[in-house]
C-alpha positions as CSV (number, residue, x, y, z in Angstrom):
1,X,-7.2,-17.6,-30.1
2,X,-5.2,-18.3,-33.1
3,X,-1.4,-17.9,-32.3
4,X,1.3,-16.5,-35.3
5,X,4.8,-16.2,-34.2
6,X,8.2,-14.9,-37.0
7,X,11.5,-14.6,-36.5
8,X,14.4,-12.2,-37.6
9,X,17.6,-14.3,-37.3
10,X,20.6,-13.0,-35.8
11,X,18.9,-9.9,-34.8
12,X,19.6,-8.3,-31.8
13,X,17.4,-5.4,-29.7
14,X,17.3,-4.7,-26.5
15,X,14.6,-4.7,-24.1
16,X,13.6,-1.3,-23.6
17,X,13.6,-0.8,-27.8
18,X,11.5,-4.1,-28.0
19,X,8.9,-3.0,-25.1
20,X,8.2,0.4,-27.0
21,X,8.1,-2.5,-30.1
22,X,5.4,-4.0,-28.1
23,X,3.7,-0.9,-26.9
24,X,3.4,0.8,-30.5
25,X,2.0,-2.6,-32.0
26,X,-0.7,-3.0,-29.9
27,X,-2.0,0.7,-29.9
28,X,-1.8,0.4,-33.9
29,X,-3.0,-3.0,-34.7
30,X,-6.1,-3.5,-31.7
31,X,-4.5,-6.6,-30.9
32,X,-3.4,-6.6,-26.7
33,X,-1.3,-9.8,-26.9
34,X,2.3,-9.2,-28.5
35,X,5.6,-10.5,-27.6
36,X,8.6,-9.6,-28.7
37,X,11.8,-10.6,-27.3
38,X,15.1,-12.5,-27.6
39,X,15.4,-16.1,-28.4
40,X,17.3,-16.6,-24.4
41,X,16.1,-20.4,-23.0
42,X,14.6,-17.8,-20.2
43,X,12.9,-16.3,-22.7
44,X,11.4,-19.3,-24.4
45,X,10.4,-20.3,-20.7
46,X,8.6,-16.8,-20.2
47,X,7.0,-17.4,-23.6
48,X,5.6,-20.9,-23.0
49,X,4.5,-19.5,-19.5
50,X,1.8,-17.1,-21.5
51,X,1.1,-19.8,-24.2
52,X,2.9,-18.4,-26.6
53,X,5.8,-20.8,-27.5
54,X,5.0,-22.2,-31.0
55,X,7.6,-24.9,-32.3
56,X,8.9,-22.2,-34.7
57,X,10.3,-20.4,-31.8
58,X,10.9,-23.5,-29.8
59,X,13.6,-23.8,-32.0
60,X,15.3,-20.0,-32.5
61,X,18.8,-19.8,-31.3
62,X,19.5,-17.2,-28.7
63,X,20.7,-14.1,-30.5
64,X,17.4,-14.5,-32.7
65,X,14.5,-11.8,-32.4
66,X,11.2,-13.7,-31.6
67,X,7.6,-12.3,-32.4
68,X,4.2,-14.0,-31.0
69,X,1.1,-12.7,-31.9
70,X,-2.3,-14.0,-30.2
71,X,-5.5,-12.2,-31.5
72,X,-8.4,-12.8,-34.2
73,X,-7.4,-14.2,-37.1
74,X,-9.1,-10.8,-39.2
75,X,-5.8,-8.7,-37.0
76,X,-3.2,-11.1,-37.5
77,X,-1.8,-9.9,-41.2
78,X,-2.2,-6.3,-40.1
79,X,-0.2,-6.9,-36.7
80,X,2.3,-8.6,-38.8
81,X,2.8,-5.8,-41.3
82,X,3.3,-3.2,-38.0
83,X,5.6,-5.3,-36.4
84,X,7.3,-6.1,-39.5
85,X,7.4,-2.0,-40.5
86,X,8.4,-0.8,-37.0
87,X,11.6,-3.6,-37.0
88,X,12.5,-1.9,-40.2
89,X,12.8,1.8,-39.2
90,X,16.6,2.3,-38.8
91,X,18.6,3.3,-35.7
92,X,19.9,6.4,-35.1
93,X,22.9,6.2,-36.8
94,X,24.9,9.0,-35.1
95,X,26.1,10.4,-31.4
96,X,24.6,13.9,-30.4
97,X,28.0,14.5,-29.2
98,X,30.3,13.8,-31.5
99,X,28.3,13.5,-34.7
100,X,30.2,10.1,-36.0
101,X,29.3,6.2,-35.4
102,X,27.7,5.3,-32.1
103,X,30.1,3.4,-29.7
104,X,29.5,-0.5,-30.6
105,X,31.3,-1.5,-27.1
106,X,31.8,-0.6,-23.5
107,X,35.7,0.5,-24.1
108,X,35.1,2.4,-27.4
109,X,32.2,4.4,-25.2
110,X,34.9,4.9,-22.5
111,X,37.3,6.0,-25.0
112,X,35.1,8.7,-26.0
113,X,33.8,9.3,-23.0
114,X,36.2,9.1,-20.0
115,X,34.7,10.9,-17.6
116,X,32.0,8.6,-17.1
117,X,30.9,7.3,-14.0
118,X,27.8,5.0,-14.4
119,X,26.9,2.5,-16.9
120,X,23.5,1.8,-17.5
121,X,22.7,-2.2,-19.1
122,X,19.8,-3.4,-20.3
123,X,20.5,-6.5,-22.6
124,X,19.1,-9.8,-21.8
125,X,20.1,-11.5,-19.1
126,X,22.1,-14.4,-20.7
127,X,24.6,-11.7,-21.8
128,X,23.9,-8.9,-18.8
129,X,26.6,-9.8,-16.1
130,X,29.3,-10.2,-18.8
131,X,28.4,-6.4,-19.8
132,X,27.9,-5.5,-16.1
133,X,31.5,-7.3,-15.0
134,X,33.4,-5.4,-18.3
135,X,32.0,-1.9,-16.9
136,X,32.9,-2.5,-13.5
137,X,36.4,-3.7,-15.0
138,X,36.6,-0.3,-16.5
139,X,36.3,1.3,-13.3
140,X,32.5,2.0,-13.8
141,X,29.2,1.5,-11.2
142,X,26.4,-0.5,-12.8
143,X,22.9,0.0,-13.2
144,X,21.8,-3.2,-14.2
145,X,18.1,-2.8,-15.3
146,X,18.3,-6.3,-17.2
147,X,16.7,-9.2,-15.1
148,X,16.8,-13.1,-15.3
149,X,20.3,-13.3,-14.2
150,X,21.3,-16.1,-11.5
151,X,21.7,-15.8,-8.2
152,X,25.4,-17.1,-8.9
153,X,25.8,-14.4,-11.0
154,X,24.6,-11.8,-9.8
155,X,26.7,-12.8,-6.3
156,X,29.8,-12.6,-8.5
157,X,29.1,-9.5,-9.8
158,X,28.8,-7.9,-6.3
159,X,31.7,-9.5,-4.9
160,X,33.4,-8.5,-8.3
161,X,32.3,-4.7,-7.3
162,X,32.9,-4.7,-3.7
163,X,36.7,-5.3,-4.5
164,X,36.7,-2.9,-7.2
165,X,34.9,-0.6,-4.9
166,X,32.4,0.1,-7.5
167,X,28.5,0.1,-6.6
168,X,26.6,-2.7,-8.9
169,X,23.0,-1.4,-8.6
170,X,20.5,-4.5,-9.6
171,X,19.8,-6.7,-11.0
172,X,16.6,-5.6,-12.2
173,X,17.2,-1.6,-10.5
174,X,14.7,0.4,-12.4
175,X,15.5,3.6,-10.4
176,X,18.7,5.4,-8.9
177,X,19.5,9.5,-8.5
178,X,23.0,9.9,-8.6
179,X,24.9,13.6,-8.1
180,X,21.2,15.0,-9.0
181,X,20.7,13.2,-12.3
182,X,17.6,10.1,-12.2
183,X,18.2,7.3,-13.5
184,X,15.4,4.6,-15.1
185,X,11.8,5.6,-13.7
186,X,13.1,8.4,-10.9
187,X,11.5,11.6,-10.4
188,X,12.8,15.3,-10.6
189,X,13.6,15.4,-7.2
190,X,15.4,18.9,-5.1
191,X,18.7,18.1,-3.8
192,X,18.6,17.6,-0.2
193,X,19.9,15.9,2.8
194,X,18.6,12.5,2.9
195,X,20.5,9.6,1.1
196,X,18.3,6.5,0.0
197,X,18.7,2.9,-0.5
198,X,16.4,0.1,-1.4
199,X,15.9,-2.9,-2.6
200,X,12.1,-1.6,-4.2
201,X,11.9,1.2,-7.3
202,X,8.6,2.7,-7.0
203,X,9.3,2.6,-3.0
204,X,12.3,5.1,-3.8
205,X,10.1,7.1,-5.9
206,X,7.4,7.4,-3.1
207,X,9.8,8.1,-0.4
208,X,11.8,11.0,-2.7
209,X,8.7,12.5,-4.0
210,X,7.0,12.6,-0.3
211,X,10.8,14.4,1.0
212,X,10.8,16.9,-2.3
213,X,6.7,17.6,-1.3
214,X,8.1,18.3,2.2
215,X,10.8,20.7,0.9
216,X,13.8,18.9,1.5
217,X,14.9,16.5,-1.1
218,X,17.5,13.6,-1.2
219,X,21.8,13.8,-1.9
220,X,21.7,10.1,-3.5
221,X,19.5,7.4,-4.2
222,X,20.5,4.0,-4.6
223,X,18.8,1.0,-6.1
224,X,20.4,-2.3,-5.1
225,X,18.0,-4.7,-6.9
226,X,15.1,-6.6,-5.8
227,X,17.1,-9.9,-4.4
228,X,19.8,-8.3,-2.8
229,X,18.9,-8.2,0.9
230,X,17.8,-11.3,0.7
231,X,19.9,-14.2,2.6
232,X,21.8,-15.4,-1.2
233,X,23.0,-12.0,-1.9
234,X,23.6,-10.8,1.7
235,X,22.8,-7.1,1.3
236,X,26.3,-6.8,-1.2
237,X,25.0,-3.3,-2.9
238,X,23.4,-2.6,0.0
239,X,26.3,-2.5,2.2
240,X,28.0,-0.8,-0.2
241,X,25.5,1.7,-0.8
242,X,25.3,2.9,3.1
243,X,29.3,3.4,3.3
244,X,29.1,6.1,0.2
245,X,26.3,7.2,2.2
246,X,27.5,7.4,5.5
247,X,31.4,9.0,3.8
248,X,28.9,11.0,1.8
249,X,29.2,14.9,3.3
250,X,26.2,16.1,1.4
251,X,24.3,12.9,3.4
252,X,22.9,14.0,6.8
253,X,20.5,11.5,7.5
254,X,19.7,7.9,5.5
255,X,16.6,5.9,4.8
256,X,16.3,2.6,4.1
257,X,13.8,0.4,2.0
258,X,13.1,-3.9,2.2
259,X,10.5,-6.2,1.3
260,X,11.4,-9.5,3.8
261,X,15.2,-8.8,4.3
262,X,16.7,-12.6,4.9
263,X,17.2,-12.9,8.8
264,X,21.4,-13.1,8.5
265,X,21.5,-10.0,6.0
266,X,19.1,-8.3,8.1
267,X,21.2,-9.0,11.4
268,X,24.2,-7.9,9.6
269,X,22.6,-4.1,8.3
270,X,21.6,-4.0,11.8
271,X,25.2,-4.2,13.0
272,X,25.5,-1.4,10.2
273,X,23.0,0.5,11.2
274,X,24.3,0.8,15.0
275,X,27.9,1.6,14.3
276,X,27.4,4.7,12.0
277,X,27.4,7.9,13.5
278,X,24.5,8.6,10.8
279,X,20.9,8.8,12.0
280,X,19.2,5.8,10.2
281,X,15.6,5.0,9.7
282,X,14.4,2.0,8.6
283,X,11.3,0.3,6.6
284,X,10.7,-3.2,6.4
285,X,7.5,-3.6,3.9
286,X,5.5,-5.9,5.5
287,X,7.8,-7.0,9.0
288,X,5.4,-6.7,11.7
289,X,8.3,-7.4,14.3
290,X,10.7,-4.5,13.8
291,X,11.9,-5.4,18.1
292,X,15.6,-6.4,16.5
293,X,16.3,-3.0,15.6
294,X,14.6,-1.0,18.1
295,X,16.2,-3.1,20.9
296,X,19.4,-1.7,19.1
297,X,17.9,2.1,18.8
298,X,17.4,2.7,14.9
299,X,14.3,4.4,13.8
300,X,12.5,2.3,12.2
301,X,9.0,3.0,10.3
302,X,6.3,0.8,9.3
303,X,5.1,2.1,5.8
304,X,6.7,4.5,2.7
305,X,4.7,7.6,4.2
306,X,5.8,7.0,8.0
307,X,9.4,6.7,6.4
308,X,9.8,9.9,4.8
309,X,8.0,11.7,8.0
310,X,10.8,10.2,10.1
311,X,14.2,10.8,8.0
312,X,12.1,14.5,7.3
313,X,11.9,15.1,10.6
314,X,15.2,14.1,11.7
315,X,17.0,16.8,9.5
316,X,14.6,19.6,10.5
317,X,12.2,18.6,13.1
318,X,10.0,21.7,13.0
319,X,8.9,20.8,9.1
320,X,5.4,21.1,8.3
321,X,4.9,17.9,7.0
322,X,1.0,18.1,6.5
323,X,0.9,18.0,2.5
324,X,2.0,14.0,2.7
325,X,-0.2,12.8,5.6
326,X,-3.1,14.6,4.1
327,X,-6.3,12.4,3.4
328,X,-9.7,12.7,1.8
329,X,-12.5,13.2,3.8
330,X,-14.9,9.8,4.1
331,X,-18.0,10.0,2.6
332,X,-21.2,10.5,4.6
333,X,-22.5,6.9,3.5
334,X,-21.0,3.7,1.2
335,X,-23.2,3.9,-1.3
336,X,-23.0,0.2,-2.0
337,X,-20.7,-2.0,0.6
338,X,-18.9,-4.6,-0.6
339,X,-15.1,-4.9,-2.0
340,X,-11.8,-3.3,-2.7
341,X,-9.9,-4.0,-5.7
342,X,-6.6,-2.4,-6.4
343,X,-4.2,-2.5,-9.0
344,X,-1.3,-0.9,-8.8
345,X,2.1,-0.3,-11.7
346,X,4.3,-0.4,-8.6
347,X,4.8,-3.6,-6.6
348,X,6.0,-1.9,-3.3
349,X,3.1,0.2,-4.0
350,X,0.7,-2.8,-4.1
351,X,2.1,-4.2,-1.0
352,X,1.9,-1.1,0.9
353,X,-1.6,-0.6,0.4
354,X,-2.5,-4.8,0.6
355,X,-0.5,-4.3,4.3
356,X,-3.0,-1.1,5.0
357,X,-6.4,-3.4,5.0
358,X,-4.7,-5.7,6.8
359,X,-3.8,-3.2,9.1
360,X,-7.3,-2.1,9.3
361,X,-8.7,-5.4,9.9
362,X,-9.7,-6.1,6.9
363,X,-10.5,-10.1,6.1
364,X,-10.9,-11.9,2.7
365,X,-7.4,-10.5,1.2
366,X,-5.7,-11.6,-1.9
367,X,-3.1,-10.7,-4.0
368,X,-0.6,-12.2,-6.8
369,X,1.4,-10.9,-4.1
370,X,3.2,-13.0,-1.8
371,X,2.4,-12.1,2.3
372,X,1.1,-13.0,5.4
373,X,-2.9,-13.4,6.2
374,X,-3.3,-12.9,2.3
375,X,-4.8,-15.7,-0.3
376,X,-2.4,-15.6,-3.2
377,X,-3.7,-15.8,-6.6
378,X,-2.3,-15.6,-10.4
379,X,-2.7,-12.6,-12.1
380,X,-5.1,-13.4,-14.6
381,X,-7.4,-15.3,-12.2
382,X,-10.9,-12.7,-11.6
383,X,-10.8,-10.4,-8.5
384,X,-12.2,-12.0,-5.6
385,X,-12.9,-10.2,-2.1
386,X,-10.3,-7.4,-1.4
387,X,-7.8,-7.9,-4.1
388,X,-4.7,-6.3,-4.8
389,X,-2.9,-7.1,-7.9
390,X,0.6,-5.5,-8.9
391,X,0.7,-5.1,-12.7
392,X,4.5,-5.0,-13.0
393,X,4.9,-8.6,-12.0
394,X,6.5,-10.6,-14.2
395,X,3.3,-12.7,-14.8
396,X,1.6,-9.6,-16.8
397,X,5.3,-8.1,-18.2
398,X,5.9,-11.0,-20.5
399,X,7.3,-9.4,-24.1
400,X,4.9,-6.5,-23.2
401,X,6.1,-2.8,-21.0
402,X,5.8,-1.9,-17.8
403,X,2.3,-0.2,-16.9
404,X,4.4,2.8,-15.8
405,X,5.8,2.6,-19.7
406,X,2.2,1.9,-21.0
407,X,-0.7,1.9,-18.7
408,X,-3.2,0.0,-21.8
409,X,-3.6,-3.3,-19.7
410,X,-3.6,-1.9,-15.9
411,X,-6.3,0.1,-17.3
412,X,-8.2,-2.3,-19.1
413,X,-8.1,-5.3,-16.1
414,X,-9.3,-1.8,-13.3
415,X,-12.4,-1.8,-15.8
416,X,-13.1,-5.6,-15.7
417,X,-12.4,-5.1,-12.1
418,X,-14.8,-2.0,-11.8
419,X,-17.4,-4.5,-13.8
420,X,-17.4,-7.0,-11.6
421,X,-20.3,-7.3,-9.0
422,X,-19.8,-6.0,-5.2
423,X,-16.8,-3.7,-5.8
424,X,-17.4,-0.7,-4.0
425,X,-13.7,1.0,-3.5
426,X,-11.5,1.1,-6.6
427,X,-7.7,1.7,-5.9
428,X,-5.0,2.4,-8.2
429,X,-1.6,4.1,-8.6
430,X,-0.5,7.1,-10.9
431,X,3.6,7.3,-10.8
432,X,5.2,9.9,-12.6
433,X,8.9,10.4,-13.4
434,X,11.4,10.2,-16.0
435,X,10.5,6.8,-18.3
436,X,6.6,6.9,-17.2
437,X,3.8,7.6,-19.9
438,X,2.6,11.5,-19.3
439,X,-1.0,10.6,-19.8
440,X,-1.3,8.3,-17.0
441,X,-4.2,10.2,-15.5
442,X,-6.2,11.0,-18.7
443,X,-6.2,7.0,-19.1
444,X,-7.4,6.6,-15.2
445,X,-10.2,8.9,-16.2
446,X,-10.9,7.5,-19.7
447,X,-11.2,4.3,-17.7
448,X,-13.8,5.1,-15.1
449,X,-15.6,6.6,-17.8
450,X,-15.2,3.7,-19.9
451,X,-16.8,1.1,-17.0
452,X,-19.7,3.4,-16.8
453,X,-20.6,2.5,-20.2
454,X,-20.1,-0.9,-19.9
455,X,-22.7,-0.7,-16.6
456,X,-25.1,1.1,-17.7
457,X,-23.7,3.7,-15.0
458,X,-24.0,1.2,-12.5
459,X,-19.9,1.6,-11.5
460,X,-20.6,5.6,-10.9
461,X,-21.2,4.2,-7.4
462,X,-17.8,2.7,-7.0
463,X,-15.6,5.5,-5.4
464,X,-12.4,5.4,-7.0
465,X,-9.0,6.7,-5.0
466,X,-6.0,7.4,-6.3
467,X,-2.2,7.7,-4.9
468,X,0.1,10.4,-7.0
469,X,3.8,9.7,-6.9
470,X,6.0,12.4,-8.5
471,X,7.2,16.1,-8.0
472,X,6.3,19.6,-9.4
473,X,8.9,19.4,-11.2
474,X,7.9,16.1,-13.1
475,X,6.7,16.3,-16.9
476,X,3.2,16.7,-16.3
477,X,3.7,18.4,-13.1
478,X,2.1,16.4,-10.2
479,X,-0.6,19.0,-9.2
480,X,-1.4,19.1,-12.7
481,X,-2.5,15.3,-12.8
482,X,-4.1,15.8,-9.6
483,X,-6.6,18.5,-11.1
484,X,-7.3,16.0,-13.7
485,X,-8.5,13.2,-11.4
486,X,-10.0,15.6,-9.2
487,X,-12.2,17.0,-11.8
488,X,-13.4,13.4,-12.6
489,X,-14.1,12.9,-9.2
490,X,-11.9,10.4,-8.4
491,X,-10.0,10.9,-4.7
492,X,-6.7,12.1,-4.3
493,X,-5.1,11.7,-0.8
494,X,-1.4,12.8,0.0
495,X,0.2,9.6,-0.5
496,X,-0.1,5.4,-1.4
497,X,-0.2,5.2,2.1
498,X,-2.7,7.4,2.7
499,X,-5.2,6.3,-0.5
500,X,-5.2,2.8,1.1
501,X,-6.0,3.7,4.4
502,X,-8.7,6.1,3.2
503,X,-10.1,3.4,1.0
504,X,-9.9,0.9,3.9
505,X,-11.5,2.6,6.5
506,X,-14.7,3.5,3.8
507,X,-15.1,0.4,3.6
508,X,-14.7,-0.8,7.5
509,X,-17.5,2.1,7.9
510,X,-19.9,0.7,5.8
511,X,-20.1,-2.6,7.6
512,X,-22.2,-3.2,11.4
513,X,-18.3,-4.3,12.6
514,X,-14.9,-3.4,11.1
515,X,-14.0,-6.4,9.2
516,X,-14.4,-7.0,5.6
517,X,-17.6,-8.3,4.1
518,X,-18.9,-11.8,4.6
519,X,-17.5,-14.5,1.9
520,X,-19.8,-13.8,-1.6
521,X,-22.2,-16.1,-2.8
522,X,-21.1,-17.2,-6.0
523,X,-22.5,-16.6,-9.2
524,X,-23.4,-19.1,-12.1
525,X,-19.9,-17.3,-13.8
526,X,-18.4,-18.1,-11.1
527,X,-17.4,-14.1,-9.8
528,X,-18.3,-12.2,-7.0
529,X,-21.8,-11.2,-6.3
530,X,-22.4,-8.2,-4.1
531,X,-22.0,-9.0,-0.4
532,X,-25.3,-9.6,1.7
């Protein structure tokens, strides 16, 4: 398809205005493809990536606003004029608080504001740590929700906090609870007991929801950023992190969250771990060998749901914790073997559920995930076998918002996927929280209903599952999303965890052995055919 890209020179926006940009000119225009973002060289890579670099904006300078459009020529002019009209609509000119001129700098906010404490950045990333390394200057902790920042950076900025003793949460931390108040995509979560820190934002969100559902509730939760327990970083915020934790007198007990620690940072929270008079649980996504830290006695848990059942149980081990290990019931008969396919807003939420059939024996995997036993494919590549894709990879994020901001295209690619032949267990996600879209559950159902059409009916034999991350005290309430999917039909077991298990074993007890389906025959279209 045709591709029309414009630019507003020396125009800056940041990311979150220019994903709700994004968001608003798709719904009006009918066109799915629209980028809008900063002229960065990281940028220009991102947009050449999805085939939308024209030499126009090949040639922008950094602090330039760049727009690519890809659709039908007929939409083009139209989603010009949106774009063009929601660019124009003016900032808000003035601070609730004060009523005069919005700060324009770090200092000047200060100045009005001295008794603050965090400072949230989302800018791009060519100009992030120089924001993040001025508020930590100030005497401020950072949460850095910008990304593409360099290693090198991002190791100076830590190093730069831990003599400041400030905590620099990120980069690219979408999720913190600090003194009660959530910060980027966090639920409403009861003060409690339990401090929190991880390296995954949706896995903090499962793990505080799962506590508040068990009455308890957390005292902080701290984001450190997807790379830094890896070996470059060396687990800098997350070092820092556990000692607020561990002086922390509203912290009893503290829970820990990783993806593939590197084996020198992981050695060195270990050494943490041991020497804190704290009870410490620990959960590796994905580590099948968790020997290291038994051998030295820390709890350690092998999944998000397992994780909050431990630190719950440490602080009152008499809780009824029945509510979060809660499952449907499997049906009586599969109705039609064959294939998972999940997709997911949260990657930790992906994983968790790809390392569930994998668990379960499951064969055939693939994900645009990254693990063990598991094929790896791109994102826009069909569904073969039991796939799991995570919709908040950067791959599918490009100039467009997250699926928790805007669900549109995680909806739209669980319909292809709920299309495609020999699916028999669809698997999604519904996360709630400050940040999310409210109508993430009305667009799950609109969705099924949407595949039915498209089938003829056919996908009304698919069963559908569905995992619901968030509180009662959410905006929409959890149990009222719940009752929504329920009503459709759609299963609702008491965690991710749960959901893939549940959708696992269906299909292990539809097949003569538990193992996944034998490989597909392949169609002239080259997708799936239902399994013999």
């Amino acid at each position: 398809m045709p591709v029309r890209s414009f630019i507003f020179a020396a125009s800056y926006r940041d990311s979150a205005f220019l994903m709700k940009l994004s968001s608003q000119a798709r719904q009006q225009s009918g066109i799915s493809n629209i980028s809008a973002m900063m002229g960065t060289p990281r940028n220009k890579e991102l947009l050449a990536r999805s085939g939308l670099l024209t030499p126009e904006l090949e040639l922008a300078a950094p602090e330039d606003l760049l727009v690519a459009i890809e659709g039908p020529d007929a939409l083009l002019d139209k989603a010009e004029r949106i774009v063009r009209n929601l660019l124009r609509e003016p900032p808000v000119p003035a601070s609730p608080q004060t009523g005069g001129e919005r700060p324009c700098c770090l200092s000047q906010a200060m100045a009005e504001h001295p008794q603050s404490q965090v400072a949230i950045i989302s800018v791009a990333g060519d100009y992030a740590h120089y924001e993040a390394a001025k508020a930590l200057q100030l005497g401020l902790d950072v949460l850095l929700y910008s990304d593409n920042i360099s290693i090198e950076a991002e190791q100076a900025l830590k190093a730069f906090a831990r003599r400041k003793n400030r905590l620099l949460m990120g980069p690219d931390c979408g999720t913190a609870i600090i003194n009660r108040i959530p910060l980027g995509f966090a639920n409403q979560v009861r003060r409690g007991l339990i401090g929190l820190v991880g390296a995954s934002g949706t896995g903090l969100q499962e793990v505080s929801s799962l506590l508040d559902r068990c009455g308890l509730g957390v005292s902080q939760v701290y984001g450190t950023g997807s790379r830094d327990m890896t070996d470059a970083i060396g687990g800098l915020s997350a070092l820092n992190a556990l000692e607020r934790l561990a002086q922390d007198a509203g912290t009893e007990a503290i829970a820990v969250i990783a993806k593939f620690p590197g084996k020198a940072t992981r050695a060195k929270l270990a050494s943490w771990y041991r020497k804190t008079r704290k009870p410490v649980i620990v959960c590796y996504l994905g580590e099948d060998d968790m020997r290291p830290e038994k051998r030295l006695g820390i709890l350690t848990a092998s999944n998000l749901t397992e994780l909050a059942l431990l630190a719950a149980r440490t602080v009152a081990p008499m809780l009824d914790t029945s509510d979060i290990t809660d499952s449907a019931p499997l049906p009586e008969r599969l109705r039609q073997p064959g294939w998972i396919r999940g997709v997911f807003s949260g990657g930790s939420l992906c994983f968790e559920s790809l390392y569930a059939a994998r668990q379960t024996g499951l064969k055939n995997l693939h994900s645009n995930l990254h693990a063990a036993g598991v094929t790896h494919i791109a994102g826009h590549e069909p569904g073969r076998g039991h796939t799991f894709l995570d919709m908040g990879a950067d791959e599918f994020t490009v100039g467009c918002p997250h699926p928790l901001v805007s669900p549109e295209l995680k909806m739209q690619r669980l319909i292809e996927e709920m299309c495609s032949p020999g699916v028999s267990v669809a698997l999604t996600d519904i996360v709630l929280g400050h940040g999310t879209c409210p109508h993430q559950a009305a667009a799950l159902v609109q969705a099924v209903d949407k595949a039915a059409t498209l089938t003829g009916g056919a996908s009304r034999r698919i069963l559908v599952a569905a995992s619901v991350c968030g509180t009662e005290a959410d905006t929409p309430s959890r149990s009222s999303q719940i009752a929504l999917l329920r009503q459709a039909g759609i299963h609702v077991p008491g965690s991710n965890m749960q959901a893939a298990l549940w959708a696992a074993r269906v299909v292990a007890k539809a097949l003569p052995r538990k193992n996944a389906p034998a490989a597909p025959r392949r169609s002239r279209s080259g997708t799936d055919q239902q399994p013999a």
